[in-house]
Residue, then its C-alpha position, 0 to 999 in steps of 0.5 A: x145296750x148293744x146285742x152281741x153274739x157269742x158262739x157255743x162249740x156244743x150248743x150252737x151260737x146264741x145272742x146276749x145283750x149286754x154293756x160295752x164294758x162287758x163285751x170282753x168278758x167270759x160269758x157261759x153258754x145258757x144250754x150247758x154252761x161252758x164258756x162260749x166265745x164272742x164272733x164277729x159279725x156285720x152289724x145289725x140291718x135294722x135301719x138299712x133303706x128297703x132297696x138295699x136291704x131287698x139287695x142284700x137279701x137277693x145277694x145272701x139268697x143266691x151265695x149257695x144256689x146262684x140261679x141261672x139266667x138266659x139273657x140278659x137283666x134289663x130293658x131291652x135295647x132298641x135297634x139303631x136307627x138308620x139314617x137318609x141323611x146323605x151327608x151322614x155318609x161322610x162321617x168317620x166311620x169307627 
């Protein structure tokens, strides 16, 4: 059965397993017993492949406090190398 969240305007969200048919109907806060409403979400990551998952968290981690950086993520590029050639002399230039 699929887990649903449900959100409490005094007590907070909390989460309820229950049928699909189910899924619409009333449910009572279990800390005070007033009628919480359903919110809507993404679906569980369970079964996400490790990268991705290593992403999303990266991603979730840095949406508050993004840290800064001072260059460039990556490999390094290599310089271009010079050519003797002669006849590359007469190649169009950009």
């Amino acid at each position: 059965m699929p887990t649903y969240r449900y959100q409490c305007a005094d007590c907070g969200g909390f989460e309820l397993v229950r049928s699909m048919s189910e899924a619409a109907d009333p449910t009572p806060c279990p800390g005070c017993r007033e009628p919480a409403r359903r919110v809507f979400g993404l679906r569980t990551t369970g079964f996400v492949d490790t990268g991705l998952r290593a992403a999303m968290d990266a991603s979730a981690r840095s949406a508050d406090a993004p840290s800064v950086v001072t260059s460039v993520p990556g490999r390094a590029r290599r310089a271009t190398r010079i050519t003797t050639d002669p006849r590359h002399r007469r190649l169009p230039r950009p």
